[in-house]
C-alpha positions as CSV (number, residue, x, y, z in Angstrom):
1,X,-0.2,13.6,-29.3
2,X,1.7,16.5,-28.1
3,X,1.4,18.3,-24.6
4,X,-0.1,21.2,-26.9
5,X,-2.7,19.4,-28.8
6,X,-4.0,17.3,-25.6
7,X,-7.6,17.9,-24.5
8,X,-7.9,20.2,-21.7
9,X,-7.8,18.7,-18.4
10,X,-10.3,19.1,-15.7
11,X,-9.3,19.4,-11.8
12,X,-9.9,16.7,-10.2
13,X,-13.5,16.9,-8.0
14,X,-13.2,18.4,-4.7
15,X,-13.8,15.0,-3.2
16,X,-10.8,13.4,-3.9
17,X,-8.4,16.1,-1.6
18,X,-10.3,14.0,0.9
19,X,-10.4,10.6,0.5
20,X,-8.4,7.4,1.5
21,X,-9.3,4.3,0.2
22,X,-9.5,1.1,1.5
23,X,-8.2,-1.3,-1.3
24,X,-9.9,-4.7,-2.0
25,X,-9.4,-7.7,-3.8
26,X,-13.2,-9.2,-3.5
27,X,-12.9,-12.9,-5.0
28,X,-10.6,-13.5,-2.7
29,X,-11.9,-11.4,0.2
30,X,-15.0,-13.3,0.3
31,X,-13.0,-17.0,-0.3
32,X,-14.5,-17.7,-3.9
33,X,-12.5,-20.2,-6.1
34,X,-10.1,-18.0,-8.5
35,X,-9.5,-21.1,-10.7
36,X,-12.6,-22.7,-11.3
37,X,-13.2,-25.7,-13.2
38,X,-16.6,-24.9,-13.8
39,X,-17.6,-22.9,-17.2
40,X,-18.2,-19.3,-16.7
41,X,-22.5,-19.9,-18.3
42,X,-22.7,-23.2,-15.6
43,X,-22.2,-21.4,-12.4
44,X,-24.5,-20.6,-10.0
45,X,-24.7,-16.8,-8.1
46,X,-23.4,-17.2,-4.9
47,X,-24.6,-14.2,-2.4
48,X,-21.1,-13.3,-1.4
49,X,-20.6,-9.1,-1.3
50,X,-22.2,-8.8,2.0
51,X,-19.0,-10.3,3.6
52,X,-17.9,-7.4,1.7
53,X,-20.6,-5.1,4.0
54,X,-19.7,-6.5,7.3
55,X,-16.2,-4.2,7.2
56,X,-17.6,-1.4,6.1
57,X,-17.6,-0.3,9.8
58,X,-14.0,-1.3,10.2
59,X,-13.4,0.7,7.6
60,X,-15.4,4.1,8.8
61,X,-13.6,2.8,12.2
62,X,-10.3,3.5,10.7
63,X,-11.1,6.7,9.3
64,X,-11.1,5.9,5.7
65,X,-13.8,6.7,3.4
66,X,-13.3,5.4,0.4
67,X,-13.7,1.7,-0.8
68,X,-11.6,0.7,-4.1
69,X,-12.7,-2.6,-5.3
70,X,-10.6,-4.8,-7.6
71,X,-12.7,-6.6,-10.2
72,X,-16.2,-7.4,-9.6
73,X,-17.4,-8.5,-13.1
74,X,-18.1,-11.8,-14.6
75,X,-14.7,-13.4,-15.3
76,X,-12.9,-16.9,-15.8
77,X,-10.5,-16.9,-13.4
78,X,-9.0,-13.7,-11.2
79,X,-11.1,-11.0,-11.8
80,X,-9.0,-9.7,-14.6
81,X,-9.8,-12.1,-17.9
82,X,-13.7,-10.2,-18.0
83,X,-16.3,-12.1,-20.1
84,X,-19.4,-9.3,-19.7
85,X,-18.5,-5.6,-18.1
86,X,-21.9,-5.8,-17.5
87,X,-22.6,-8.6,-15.1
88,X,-21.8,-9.2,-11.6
89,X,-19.6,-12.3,-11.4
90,X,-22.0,-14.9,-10.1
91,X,-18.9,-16.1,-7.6
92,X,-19.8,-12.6,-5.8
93,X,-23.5,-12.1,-6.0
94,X,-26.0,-10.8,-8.6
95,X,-26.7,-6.9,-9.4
96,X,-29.0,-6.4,-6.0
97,X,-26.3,-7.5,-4.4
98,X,-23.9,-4.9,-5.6
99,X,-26.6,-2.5,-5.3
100,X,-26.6,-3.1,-1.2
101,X,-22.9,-2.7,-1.1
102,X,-22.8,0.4,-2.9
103,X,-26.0,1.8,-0.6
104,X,-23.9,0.2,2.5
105,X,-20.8,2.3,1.9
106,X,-22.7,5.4,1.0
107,X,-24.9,5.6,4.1
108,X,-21.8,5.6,5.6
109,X,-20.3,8.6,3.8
110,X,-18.0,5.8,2.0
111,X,-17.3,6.7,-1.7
112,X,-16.5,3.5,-3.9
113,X,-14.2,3.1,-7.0
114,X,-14.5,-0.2,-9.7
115,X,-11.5,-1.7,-11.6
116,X,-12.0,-1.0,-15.1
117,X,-10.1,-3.9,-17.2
118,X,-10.4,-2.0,-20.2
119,X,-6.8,-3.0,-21.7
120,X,-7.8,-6.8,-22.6
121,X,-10.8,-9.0,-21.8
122,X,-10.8,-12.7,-21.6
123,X,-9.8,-15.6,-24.0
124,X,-13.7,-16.8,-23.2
125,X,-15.4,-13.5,-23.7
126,X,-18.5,-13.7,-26.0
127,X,-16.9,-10.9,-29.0
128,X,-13.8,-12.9,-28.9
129,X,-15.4,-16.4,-29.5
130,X,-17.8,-15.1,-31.8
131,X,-14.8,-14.6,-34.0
132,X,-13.5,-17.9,-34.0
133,X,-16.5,-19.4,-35.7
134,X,-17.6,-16.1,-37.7
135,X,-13.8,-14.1,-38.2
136,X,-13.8,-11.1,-39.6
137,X,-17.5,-11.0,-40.7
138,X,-18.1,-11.0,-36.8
139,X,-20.1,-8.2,-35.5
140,X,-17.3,-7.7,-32.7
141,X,-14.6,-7.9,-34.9
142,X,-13.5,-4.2,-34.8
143,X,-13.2,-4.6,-30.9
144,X,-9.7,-6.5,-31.5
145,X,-7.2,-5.3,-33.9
146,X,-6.7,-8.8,-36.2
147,X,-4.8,-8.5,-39.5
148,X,-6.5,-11.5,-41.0
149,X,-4.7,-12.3,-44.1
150,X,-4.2,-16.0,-44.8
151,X,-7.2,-16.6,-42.6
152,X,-9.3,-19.8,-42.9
153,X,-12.2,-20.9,-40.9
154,X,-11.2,-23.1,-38.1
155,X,-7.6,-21.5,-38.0
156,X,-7.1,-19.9,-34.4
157,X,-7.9,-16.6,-34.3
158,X,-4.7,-14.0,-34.8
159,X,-4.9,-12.1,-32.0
160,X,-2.6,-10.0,-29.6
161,X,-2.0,-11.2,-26.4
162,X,-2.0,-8.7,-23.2
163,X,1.9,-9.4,-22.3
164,X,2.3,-13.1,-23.4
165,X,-0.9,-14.4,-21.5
166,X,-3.1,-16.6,-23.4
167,X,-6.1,-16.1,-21.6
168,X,-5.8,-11.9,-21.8
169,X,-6.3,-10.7,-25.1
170,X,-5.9,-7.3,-25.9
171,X,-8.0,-5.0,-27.3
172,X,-8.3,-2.7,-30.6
173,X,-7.7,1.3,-28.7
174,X,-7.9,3.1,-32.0
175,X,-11.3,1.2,-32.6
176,X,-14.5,3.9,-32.5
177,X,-16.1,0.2,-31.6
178,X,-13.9,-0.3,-28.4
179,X,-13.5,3.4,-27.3
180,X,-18.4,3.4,-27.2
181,X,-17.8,-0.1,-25.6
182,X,-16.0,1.5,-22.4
183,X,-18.0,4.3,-22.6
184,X,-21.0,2.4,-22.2
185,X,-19.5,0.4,-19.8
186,X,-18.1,3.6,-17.4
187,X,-21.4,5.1,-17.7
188,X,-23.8,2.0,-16.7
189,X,-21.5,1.7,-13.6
190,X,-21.5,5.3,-12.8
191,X,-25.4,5.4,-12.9
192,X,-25.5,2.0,-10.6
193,X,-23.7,4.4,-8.3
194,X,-20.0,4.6,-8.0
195,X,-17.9,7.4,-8.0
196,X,-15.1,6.5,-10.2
197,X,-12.5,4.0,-11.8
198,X,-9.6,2.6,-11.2
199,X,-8.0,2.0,-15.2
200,X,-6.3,-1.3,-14.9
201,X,-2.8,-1.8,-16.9
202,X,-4.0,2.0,-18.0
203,X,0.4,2.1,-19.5
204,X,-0.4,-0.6,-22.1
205,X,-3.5,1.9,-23.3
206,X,-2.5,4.8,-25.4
207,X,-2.9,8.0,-24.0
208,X,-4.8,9.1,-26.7
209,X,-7.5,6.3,-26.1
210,X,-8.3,7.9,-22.9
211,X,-7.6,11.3,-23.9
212,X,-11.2,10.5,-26.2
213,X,-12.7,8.4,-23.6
214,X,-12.4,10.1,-20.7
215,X,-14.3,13.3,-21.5
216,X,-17.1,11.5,-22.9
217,X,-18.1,10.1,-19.9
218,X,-17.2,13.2,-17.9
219,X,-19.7,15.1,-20.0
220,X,-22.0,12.9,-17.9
221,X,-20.6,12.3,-14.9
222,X,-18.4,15.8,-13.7
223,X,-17.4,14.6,-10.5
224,X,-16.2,10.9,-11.8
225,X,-12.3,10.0,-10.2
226,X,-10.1,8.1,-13.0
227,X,-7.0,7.0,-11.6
228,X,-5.0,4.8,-14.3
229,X,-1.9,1.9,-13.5
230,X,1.1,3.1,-14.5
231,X,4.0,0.9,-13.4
232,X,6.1,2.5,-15.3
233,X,6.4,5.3,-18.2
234,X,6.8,9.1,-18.2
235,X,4.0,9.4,-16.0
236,X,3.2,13.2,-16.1
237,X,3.4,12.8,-19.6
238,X,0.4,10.1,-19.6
239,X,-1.7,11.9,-17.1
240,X,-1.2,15.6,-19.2
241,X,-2.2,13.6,-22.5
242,X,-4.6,10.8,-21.2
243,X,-6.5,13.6,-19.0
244,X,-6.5,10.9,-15.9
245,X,-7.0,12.9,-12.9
246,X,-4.1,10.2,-11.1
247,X,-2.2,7.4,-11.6
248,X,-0.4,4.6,-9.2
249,X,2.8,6.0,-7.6
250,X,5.2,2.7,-8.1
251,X,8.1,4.6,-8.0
252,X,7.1,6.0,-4.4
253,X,5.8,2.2,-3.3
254,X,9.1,0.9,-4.6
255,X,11.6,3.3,-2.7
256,X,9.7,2.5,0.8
257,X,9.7,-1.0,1.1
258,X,13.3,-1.1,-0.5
259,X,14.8,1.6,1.6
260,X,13.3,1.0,4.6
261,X,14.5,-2.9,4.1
262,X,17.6,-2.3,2.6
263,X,17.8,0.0,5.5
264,X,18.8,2.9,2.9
265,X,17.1,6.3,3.5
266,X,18.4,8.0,0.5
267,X,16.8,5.9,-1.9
268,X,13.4,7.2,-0.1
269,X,14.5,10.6,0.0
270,X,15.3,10.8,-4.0
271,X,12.2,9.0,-4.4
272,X,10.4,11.4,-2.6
273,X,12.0,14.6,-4.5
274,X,10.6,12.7,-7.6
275,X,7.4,12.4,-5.9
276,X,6.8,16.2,-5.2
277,X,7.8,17.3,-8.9
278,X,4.3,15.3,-10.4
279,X,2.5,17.3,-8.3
280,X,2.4,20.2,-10.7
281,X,0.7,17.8,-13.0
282,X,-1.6,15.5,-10.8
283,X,-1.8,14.0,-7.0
284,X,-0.8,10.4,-7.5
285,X,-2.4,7.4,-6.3
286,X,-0.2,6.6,-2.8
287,X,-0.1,3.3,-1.2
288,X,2.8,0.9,0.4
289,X,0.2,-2.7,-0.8
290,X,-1.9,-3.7,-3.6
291,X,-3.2,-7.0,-5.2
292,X,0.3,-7.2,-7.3
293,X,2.8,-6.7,-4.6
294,X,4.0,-8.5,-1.4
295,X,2.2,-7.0,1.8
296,X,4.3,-4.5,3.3
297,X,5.0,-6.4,6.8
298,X,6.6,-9.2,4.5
299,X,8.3,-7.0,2.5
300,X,10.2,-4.4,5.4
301,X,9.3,-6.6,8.6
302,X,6.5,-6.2,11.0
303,X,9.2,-4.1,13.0
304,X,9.2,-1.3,10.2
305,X,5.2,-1.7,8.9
306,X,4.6,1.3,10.8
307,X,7.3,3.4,9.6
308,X,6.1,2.8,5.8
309,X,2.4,3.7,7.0
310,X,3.8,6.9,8.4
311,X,5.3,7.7,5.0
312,X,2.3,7.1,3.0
313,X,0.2,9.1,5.2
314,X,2.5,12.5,5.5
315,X,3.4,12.7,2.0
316,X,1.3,14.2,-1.2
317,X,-1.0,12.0,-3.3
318,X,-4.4,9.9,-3.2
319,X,-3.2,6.9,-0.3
320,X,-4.7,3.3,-0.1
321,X,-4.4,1.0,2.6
322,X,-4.6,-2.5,1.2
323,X,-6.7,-4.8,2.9
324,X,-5.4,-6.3,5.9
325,X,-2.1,-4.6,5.9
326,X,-3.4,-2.5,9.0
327,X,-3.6,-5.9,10.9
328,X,0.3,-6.5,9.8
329,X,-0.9,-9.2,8.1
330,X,1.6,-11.2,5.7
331,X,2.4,-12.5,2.1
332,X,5.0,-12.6,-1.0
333,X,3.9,-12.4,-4.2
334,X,6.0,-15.4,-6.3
335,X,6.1,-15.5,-9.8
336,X,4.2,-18.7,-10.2
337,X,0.4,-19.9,-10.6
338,X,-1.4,-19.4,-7.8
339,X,1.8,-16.6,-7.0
340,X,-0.8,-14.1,-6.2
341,X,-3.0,-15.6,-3.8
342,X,-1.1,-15.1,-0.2
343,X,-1.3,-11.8,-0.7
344,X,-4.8,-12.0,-2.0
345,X,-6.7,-14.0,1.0
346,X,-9.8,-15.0,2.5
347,X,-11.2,-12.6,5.1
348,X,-12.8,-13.4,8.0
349,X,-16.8,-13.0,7.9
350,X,-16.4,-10.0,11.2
351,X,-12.9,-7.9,11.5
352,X,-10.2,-9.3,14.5
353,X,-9.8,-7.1,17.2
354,X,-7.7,-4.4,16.6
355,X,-3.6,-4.6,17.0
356,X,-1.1,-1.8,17.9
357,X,-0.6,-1.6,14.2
358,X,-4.2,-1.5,13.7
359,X,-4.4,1.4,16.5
360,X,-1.1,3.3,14.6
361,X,-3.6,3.3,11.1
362,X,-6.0,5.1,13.1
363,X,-3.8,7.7,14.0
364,X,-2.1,8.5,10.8
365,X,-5.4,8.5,8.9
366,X,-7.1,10.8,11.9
367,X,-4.0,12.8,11.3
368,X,-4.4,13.0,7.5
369,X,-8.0,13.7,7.9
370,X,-7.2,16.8,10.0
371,X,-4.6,18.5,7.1
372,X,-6.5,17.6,4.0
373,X,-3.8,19.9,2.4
374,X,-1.1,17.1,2.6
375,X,-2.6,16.0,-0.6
376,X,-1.2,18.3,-2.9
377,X,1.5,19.3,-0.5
378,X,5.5,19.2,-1.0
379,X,8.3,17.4,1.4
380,X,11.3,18.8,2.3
381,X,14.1,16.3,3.8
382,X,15.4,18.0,6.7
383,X,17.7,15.5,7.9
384,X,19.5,12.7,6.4
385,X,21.5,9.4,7.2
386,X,21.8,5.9,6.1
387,X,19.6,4.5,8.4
388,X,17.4,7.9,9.8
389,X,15.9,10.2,7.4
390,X,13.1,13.7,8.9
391,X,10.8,14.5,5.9
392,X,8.7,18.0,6.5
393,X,5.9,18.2,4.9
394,X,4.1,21.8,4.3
395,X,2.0,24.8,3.6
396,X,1.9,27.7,4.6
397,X,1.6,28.3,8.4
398,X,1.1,24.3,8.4
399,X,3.3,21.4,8.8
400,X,4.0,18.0,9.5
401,X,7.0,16.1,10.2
402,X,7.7,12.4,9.9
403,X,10.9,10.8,11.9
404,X,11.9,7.2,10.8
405,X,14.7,5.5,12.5
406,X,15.9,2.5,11.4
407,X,18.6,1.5,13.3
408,X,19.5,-0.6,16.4
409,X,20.4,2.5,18.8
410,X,18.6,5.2,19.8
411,X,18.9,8.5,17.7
412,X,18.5,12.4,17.9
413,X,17.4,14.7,15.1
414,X,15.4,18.1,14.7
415,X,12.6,18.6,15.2
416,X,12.1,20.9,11.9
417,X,10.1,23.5,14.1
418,X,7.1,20.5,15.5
419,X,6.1,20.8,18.3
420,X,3.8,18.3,19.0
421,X,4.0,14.6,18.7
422,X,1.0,13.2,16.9
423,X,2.1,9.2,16.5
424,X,4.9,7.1,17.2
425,X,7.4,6.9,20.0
426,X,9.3,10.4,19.4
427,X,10.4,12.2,22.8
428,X,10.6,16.2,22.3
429,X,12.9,18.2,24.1
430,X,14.0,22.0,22.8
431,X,13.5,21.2,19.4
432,X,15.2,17.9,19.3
433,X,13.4,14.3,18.7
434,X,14.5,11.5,20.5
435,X,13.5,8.1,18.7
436,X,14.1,4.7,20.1
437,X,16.1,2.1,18.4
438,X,14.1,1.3,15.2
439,X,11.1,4.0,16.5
440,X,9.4,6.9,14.5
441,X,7.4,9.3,15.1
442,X,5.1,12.2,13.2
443,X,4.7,15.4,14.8
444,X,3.2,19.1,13.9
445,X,3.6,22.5,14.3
């Protein structure tokens, strides 16, 4: 599919230029086992969202408004191997259950986004075993794309892994059978409530999958959010074509934690050039932490955390503060079984009391809140060094300007015309910005 033949694009709804999510990871927020032993049709529903409820005021507390939920449906493991799109995972609760979290968060003016694992579903989903007794003559056969010459009954079923995993397997995109299935799926959810969908491993999907899906289910729900993981790939190329309003800004993630830790502000600044030319195309999905990564105070130092939160917060895009990482809480990923789960905890049934970190969240997101326009506005660098970088950040009459220093001495930069200091440590004098050894700050005009 060309740029030319795409399906028109819609803007994205009005909502979204003001939302910040608060990014969730709910079999492990609520401590259920990730790798049962039990069967998937033996457990029992275990009333577990309302741990869930009991942050929503933490949340609103913050200043967020926007709860993104990793997967909630009935899985084998993580979340991410789905055996029915359909059901609550009985690990979390049962559908009342997700009805009272979705009421919770909207009596508080708190929009809420599901994972859609729409790429693959698991090894022990129903359409998948259904062909390893029945094969081809299954009625979900067309769902998986299975070239099933030399096919006997009781061979293992020929079927395409999602990136080598043996309990993933991937789905059929050019089926008419799998693009009604997310449809149906998208739309039942939609009606339950919710306001949109996050498009899980949305880069291993073809464009043109979406591109079909997508409207569909906009026809029905106009002010529905799709925002689609992209971890790498021409990404305004797969928003123009897939008509996704958004996808994950890796690129962006990857140059903060790096440079800020490799104590290399030019990597950030390029990164941040790259940022500003999607915007013609989309506003991307912003965060420094997700389910995938190693939490931000492991990956820069609790020392920097709040320089990487200042970032996120004064440049374009859609941000989302992962779970716990306003608390500075820690955890690396590893590349092992199991590698995911320090970054993936337990929560504790009320929030802790709040930390200077927790305090700096607030205001950065009360600062966000008050120039909605920072989320389709560009960033200028201003100033640059190894080790201090001033990004300006404007429109208009308006502006904001974020100082990071990350060196061991005090430094002094400009100002960039602020004249007010919003967060941070910053000292303003005649247009110059004094920041302590390893000390930022974000001022305005």
């Amino acid at each position: 599919m060309t740029p030319d033949s795409a399906p028109a694009r819609p803007s994205e709804p009005a909502w979204v230029e003001h939302v910040l999510w608060w990014h969730v990871y709910p079999l492990g927020f609520v401590g259920a086992e990730v790798r049962p032993e039990t069967p998937v049709g033996d457990r029992q529903v275990e009333h577990r969202l309302d741990r869930i409820t009991g942050w929503l005021d933490h949340v609103v507390d913050l200043g967020l408004n926007g709860l993104l939920l990793g997967p909630v449906f009935a899985s084998s493991t993580h979340g991410y191997d789905t055996v029915d799109h359909l059901r609550v995972d009985p690990r979390l609760g049962d559908d009342a259950d997700f009805d009272a979290l979705v009421t919770a968060a909207h009596e508080r003016g708190t929009r809420v986004v599901l994972d859609g694992v729409f790429n693959h579903v698991g090894h022990e989903h129903p359409a998948f075993r259904a062909l390893e007794t029945d094969g081809p003559a299954a009625v979900s056969a067309p769902l998986f794309g299975i070239d099933w010459t030399g096919w006997n009954p009781g061979d293992p079923v020929p079927v395409g892994l999602f990136e080598g995993h043996d309990i993933l397997v991937a789905l059929d995109h050019s089926s008419q059978a799998t693009e009604d299935l997310v449809v149906d799926v998208m739309t039942h959810w939609l009606e339950r409530g919710v306001d949109g969908w996050r498009l899980d491993a949305a880069y291993a999907v073809p464009s043109a999958f979406w591109a079909r899906v997508l409207p569909r289910v906009r026809e029905r729900f106009p002010d529905a959010w799709f925002t689609g993981e992209v971890i790498h790939g021409d990404t305004a190329t797969i928003v123009t074509e897939s008509t996704m309003d958004s996808t994950t800004q890796y690129e962006l993630w990857q140059a903060v934690w790096h440079g800020i830790a490799d104590r290399n502000c030019f990597e950030l600044a390029h990164a941040i050039e790259r940022h500003d030319a999607l915007l013609a195309t989309s506003a991307p999905s912003t965060f420094i932490g997700n389910h995938d990564v190693t939490r931000i105070a492991s990956a820069v130092g609790e020392r920097f955390a709040p320089h990487a939160a200042a970032v996120l917060f004064t440049v374009a895009g859609t941000p989302s503060v992962w779970a716990g990482d306003e608390y500075g809480w820690t955890g690396e990923k590893e590349e092992r079984l199991g590698g995911d789960d320090a970054v993936r905890p337990e929560f504790p049934p009320t929030p802790p009391e709040p930390t200077a970190l927790t305090h700096t969240y607030e205001a950065l997101v009360a600062l966000r809140r008050r120039h909605p326009w920072l989320h389709r506005a560009h960033t200028d660098v201003v100033h640059l060094e190894n080790t201090v970088v001033v990004l300006r950040t404007a429109t208009g009459d308006d502006a904001v300007v974020t100082a990071l220093n990350l060196a061991d001495d005090p430094v002094e930069v400009p100002a960039a015309d602020a004249t007010r200091v919003e967060a941070g440590d910053g000292d303003l004098r005649d247009g110059t910005l004094s920041l302590p050894a390893a000390g930022w700050a974000v001022l305005t005009r």
